[in-house]
C-alpha positions in Angstrom: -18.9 6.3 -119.0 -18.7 9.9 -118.4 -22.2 10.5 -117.9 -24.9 12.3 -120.2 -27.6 13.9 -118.5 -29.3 14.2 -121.8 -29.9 10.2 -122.1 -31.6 9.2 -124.9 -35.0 6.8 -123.6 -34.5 4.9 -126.7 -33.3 1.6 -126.5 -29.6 1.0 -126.6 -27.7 0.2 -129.7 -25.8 -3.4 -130.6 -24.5 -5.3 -133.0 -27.9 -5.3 -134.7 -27.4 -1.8 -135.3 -24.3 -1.9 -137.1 -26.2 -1.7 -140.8 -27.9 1.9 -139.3 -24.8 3.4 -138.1 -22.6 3.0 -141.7 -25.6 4.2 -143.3 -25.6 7.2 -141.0 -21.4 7.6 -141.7 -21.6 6.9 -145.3 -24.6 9.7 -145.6 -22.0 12.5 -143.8 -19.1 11.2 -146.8 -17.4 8.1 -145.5 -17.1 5.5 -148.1 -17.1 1.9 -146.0 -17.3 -1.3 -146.4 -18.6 -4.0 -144.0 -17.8 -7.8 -143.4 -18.1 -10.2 -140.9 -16.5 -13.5 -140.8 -17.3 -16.7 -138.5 -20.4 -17.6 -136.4 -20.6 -16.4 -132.5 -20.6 -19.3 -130.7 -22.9 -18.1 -128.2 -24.3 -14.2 -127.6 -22.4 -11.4 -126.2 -23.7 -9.9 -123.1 -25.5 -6.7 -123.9 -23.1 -4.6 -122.4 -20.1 -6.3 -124.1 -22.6 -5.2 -127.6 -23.2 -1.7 -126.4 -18.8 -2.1 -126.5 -18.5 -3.3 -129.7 -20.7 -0.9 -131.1 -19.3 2.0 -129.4 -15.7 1.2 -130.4 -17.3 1.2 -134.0 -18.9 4.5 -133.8 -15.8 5.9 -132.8 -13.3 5.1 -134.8 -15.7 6.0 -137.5 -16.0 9.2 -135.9 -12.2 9.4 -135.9 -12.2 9.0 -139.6 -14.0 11.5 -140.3 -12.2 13.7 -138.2 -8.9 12.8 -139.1 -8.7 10.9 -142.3 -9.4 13.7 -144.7 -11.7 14.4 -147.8 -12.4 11.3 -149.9 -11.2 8.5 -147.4 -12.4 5.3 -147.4 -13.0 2.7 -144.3 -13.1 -0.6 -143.9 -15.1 -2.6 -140.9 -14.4 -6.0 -140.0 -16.1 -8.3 -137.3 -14.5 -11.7 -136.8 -16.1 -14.3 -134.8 -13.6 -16.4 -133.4 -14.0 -19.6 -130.9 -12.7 -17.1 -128.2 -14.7 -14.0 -128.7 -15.1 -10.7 -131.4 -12.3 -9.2 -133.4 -13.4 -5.8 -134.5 -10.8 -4.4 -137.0 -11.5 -0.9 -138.2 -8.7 0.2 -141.3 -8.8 3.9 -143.1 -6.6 4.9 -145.7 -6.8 8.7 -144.9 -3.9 10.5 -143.5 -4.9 11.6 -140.5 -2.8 9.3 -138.0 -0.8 12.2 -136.6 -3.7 13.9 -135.5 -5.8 11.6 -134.2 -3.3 10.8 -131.7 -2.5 14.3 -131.0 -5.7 16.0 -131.3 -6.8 18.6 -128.8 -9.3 15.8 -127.4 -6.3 14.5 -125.3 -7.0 10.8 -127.3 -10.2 11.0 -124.5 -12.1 8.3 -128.0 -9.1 6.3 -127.9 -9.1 6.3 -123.6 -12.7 5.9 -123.9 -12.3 2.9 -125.5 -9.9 1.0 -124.0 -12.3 1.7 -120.6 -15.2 0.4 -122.1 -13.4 -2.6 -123.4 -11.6 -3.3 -120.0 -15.1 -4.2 -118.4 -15.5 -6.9 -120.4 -12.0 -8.1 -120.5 -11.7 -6.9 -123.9 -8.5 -5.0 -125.6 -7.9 -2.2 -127.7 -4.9 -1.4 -130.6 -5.1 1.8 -132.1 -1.9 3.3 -134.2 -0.8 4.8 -137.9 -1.4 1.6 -140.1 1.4 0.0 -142.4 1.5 2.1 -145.7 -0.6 4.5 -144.0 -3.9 5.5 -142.3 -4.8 4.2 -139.1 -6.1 1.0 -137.9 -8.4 -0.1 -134.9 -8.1 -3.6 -133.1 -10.4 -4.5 -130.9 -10.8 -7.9 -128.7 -14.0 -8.7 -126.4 -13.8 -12.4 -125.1 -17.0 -14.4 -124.7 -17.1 -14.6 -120.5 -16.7 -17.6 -119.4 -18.8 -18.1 -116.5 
């Protein structure tokens, strides 16, 4: 949303590229897992993708920041009759500074921004019993 003069010509990533980007995570040290639950009822836009995926790559980027050596992170997509859940849970111990980091929280921000074009909705704190946990929401549009 900022602008990158040095756009990539290659296509844009989605949801289909989940699989490639844990791989690309788990290769740099990040131990995740992956699940999705439920059937969409009908496609996102590919913007609203583009979204998901973003918010994804991310927070996993925040992990690997902030979590510390050996952390492990969970990704969840849940399909619900009123749009995607993303859920991204660490166990690291890094809360404090992703919130605080020099960055300003400009992932965090640029989340939320990304998700308020599509209606969508972001949660992003220090996680009961610790690490930090990601909630995204992007409704279907219902036009």
């Amino acid at each position: 949303l900022r602008g990158d003069e040095a756009a990539s010509t290659r296509p844009l990533p989605s949801l289909a590229d989940i699989d490639e980007l844990l791989e690309s995570v788990t290769r740099g040290g990040l131990d995740t897992t992956f699940s999705v639950t439920g059937t969409p009822r009908r496609a996102l836009p590919p913007g609203a993708e583009l979204t998901a995926y973003r918010v994804i790559q991310e927070s996993l980027t925040n992990v690997l920041k902030h979590a510390g050596p050996q952390a492990r992170a969970e990704v969840a997509l849940r399909w619900t009759p009123a749009g995607l859940e993303l859920t991204l849970l660490d166990d690291g111990h890094g809360a404090a500074s992703a919130l605080h980091d020099d960055g300003a929280g400009q992932g965090i921000k640029g989340m939320v921004e990304r998700l308020s074009l599509y209606d969508g909705t972001l949660e992003a704190a220090p996680a009961a019993g610790g690490g930090f946990r990601v909630t995204a929401f992007i409704p279907y549009t219902e036009a």
